[in-house]
C-alpha positions as CSV (number, residue, x, y, z in Angstrom):
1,X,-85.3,-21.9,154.4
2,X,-85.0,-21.6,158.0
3,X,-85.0,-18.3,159.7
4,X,-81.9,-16.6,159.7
5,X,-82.2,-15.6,163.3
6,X,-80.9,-18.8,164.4
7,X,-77.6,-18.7,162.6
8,X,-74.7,-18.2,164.5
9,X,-71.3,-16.6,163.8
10,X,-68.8,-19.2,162.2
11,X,-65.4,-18.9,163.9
12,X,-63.7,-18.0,160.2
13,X,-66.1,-15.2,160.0
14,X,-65.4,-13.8,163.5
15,X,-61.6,-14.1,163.3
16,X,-62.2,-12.2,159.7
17,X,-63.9,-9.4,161.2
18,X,-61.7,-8.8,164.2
19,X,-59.1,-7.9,161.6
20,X,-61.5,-5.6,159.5
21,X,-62.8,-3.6,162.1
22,X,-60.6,-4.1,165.9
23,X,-63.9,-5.2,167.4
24,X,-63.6,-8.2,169.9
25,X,-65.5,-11.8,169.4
26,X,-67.7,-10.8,172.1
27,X,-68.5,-7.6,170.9
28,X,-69.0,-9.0,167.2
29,X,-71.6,-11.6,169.1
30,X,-73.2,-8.5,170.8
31,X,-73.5,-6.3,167.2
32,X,-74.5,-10.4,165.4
33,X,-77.7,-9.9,168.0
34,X,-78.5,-6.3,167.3
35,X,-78.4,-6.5,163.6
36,X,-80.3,-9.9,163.6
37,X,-83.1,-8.0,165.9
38,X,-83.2,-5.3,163.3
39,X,-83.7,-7.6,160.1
40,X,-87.2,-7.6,160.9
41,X,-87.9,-9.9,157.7
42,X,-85.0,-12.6,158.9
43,X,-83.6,-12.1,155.1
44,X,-80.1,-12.1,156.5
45,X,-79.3,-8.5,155.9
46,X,-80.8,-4.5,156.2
47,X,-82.4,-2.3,153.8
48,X,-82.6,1.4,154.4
49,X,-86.0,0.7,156.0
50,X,-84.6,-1.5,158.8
51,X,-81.9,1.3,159.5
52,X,-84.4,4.2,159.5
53,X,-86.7,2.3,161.9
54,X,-83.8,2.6,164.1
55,X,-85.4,5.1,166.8
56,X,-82.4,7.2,167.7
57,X,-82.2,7.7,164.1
58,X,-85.7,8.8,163.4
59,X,-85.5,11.7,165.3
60,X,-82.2,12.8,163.3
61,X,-82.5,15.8,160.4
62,X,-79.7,13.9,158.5
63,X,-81.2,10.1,159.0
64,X,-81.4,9.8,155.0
65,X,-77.6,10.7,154.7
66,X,-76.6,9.0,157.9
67,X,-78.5,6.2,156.0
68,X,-77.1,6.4,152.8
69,X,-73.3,6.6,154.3
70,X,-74.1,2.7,155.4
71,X,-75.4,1.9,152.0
72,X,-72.5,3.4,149.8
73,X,-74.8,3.5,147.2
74,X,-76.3,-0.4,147.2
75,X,-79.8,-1.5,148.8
76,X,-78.6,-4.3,150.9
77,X,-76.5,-4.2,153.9
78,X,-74.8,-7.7,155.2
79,X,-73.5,-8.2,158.7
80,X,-70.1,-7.7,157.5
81,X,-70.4,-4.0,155.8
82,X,-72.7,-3.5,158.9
83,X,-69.9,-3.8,161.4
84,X,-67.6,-2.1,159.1
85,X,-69.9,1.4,159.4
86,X,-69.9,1.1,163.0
87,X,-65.9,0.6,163.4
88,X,-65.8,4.2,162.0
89,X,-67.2,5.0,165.5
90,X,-64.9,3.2,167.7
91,X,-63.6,5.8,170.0
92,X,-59.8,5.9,170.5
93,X,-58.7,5.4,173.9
94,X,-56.0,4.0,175.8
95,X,-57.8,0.8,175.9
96,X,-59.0,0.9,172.3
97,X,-56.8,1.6,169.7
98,X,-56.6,3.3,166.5
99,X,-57.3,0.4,163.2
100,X,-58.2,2.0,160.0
101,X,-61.9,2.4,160.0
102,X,-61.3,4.4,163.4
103,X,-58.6,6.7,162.2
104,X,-58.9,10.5,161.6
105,X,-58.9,10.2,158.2
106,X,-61.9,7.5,158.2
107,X,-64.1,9.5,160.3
108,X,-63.1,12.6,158.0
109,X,-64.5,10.8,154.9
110,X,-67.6,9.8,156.6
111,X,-68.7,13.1,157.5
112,X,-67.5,14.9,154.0
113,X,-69.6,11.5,152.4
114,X,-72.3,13.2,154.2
115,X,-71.8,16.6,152.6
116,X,-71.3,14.9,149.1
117,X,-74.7,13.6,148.6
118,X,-73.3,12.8,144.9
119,X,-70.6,11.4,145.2
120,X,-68.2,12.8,143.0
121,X,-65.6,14.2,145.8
122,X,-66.8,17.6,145.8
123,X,-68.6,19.6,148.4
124,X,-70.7,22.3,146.5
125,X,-72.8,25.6,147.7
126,X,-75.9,24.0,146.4
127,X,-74.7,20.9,148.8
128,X,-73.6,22.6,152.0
129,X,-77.1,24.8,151.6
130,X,-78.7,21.8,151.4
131,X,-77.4,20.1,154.5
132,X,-77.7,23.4,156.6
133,X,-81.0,23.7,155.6
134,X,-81.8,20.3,157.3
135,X,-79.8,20.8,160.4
136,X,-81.3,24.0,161.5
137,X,-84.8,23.5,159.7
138,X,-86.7,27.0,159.7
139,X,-84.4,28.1,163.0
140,X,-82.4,30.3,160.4
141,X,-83.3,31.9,157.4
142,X,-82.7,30.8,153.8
143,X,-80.6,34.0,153.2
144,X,-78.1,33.6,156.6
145,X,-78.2,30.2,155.2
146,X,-77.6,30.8,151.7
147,X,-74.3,33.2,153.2
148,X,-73.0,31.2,155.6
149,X,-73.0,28.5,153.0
150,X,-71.4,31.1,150.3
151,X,-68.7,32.3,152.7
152,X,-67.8,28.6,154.0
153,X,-67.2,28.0,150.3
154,X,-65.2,31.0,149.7
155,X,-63.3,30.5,153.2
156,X,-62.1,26.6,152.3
157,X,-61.7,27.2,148.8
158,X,-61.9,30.3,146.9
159,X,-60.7,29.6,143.4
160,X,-62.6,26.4,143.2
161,X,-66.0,27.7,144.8
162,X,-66.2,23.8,145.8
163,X,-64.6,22.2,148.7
164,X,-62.5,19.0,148.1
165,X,-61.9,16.4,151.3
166,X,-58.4,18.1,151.1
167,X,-59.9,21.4,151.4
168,X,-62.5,19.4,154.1
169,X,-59.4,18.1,156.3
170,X,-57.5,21.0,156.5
171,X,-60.7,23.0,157.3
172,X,-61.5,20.3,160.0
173,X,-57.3,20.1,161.9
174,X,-58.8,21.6,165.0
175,X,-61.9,19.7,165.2
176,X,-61.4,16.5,167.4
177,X,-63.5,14.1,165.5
178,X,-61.1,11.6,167.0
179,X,-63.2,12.0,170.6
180,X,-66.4,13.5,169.0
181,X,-67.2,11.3,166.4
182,X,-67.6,8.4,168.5
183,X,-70.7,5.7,169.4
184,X,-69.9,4.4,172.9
185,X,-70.4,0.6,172.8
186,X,-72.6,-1.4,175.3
187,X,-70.5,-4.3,176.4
């Protein structure tokens, strides 16, 4: 077995991918490189260590969710799924435009994915503390924490006491996640 750092896009696969996730061939050929210099082993895809090694990620309280969110719960990562994770972060602008993984609703789910560690569609008090905890670290106390969590809860869904991603988008209409949620490509 040769290394896989030598292989090269095959046409099929590019043309595949624009359609997945709106990115251009040479933008593909640009994200090929970077995830080719970040399989460190040449194995042909990325394990949660290759990600985490990522240095603007290690310096991020949520790098383990963040993390996770690429994974969707497997331990391999191919270039394909790679490139789909990133399209969430396409910005939309006049010269890019909206495809699916880009969309509102896309970028909603990732960030409620981030909130619902386990998976099962709800966003708990336990789960929002938990977060919280790791964004602010020892800035605020466990208490305000353990409130603002409680009333956040009580505030998107009061019978419940557990947010749903329906509860999640309406909570979020204001927020432009459209313009905020967005990794600006090198080209």
């Amino acid at each position: 077995m040769g290394s896989n750092h030598s292989r090269e896009l095959e046409d099929d696969e590019i043309t595949s991918l624009i359609g997945i996730t709106g990115f251009s061939r040479n933008k593909l050929n640009q994200l090929f490189v970077r995830f080719q210099s970040l399989d460190r082993g040449a194995k042909g895809f990325l394990t949660r260590e290759d990600i985490l090694e990522i240095p603007e990620l290690e310096i991020n309280p949520l790098a383990d969710r963040i993390t996770d969110s690429f994974f969707n719960g497997g331990d391999r990562l191919d270039f394909g799924k790679f490139v789909e994770v990133l399209a969430t972060f396409r910005p939309i602008t006049r010269t890019v435009e909206e495809h699916h993984l880009n969309s509102r609703t896309s970028k909603l789910k990732f960030v409620f994915a981030m909130y619902d560690c386990t998976g099962d569609g709800r966003i708990t008090k336990t789960k929002l503390l938990e977060i919280l905890s790791m964004m602010v670290g020892s800035k605020v106390s466990v208490e305000q924490l353990k409130m603002i969590a409680e009333r956040t809860i009580l505030d998107s869904s009061p019978m419940s006491r557990a947010i749903t991603f329906q509860d999640f988008e309406k909570v979020m209409t204001d927020v432009l996640v459209e313009s905020k949620m967005v990794v600006k490509f090198q080209t």
